[in-house]
TORZADREN-921386 format. One line per 2 residues: number of its first residue (from 1); their letters; for each residue z, y, x of C-alpha. Coordinates in steps of 0.5 Angstrom, whole numbers, plus 500, padded with zeros to 3 digits. Layout:
N
NUM	A	Z Y X | ...
//
This chain:
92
1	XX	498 517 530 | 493 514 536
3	XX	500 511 538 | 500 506 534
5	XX	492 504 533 | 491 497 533
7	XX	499 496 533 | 503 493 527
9	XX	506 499 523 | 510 499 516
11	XX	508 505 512 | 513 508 506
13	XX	508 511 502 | 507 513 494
15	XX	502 509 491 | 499 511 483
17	XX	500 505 480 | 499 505 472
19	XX	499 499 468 | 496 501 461
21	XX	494 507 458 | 499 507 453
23	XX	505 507 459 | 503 512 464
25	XX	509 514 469 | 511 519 470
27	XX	512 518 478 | 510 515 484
29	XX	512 508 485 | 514 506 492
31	XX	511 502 496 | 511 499 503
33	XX	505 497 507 | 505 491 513
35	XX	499 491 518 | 494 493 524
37	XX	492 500 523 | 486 500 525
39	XX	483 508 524 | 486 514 521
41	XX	481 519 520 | 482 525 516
43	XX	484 523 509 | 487 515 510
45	XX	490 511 514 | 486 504 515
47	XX	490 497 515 | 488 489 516
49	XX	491 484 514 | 497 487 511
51	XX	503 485 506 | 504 491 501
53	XX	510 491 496 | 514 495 491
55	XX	521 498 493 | 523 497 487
57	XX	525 490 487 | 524 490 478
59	XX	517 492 479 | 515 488 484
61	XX	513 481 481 | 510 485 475
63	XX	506 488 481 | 504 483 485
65	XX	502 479 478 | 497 485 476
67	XX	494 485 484 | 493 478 484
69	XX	490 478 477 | 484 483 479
71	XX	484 481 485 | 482 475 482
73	XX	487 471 487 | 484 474 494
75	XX	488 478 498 | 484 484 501
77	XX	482 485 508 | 483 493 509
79	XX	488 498 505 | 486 506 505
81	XX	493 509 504 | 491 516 503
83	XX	495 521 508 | 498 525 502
85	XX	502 520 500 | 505 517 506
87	XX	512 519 507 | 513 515 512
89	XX	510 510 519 | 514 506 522
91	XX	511 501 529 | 514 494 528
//
């Protein structure tokens, strides 16, 4: 992983993404994050100024709809995607 520190990376991860209560999944949604890896430390990767999507296309607006709105319209500087759920780190 030291190879791609402060380098564009995509990572393939799984993200737990629930919407409501009443509908909980019953798997992971797959999930692509774009950006600058900054750190790693034992449980997460660190990423700046990123670009994150669904990879299931159907879910993808509501997605990012649901981001925006509690995010209130503010793109967030850093991801902490934990280890466990990537499956995989591309450099760009």
């Amino acid at each position: 992983m030291n190879k791609v520190l402060n380098k564009k990376i995509r990572i393939d991860w799984n993200d737990a993404v629930i919407y409501s209560i009443n509908n909980i999944p019953s798997k992971l949604a797959g999930t692509v994050t774009i950006g600058f890896c900054v750190e790693e430390n034992k449980d997460f990767v660190i990423i700046k100024d990123s670009k994150t999507f669904s990879k299931n296309n159907n879910l993808k607006k509501r997605f990012l709809r649901i981001v925006h709105f509690f995010l209130n319209k503010k793109k967030p500087i850093y991801f902490f995607i934990p280890k466990g759920m990537i499956e995989k780190i591309t450099e760009i």
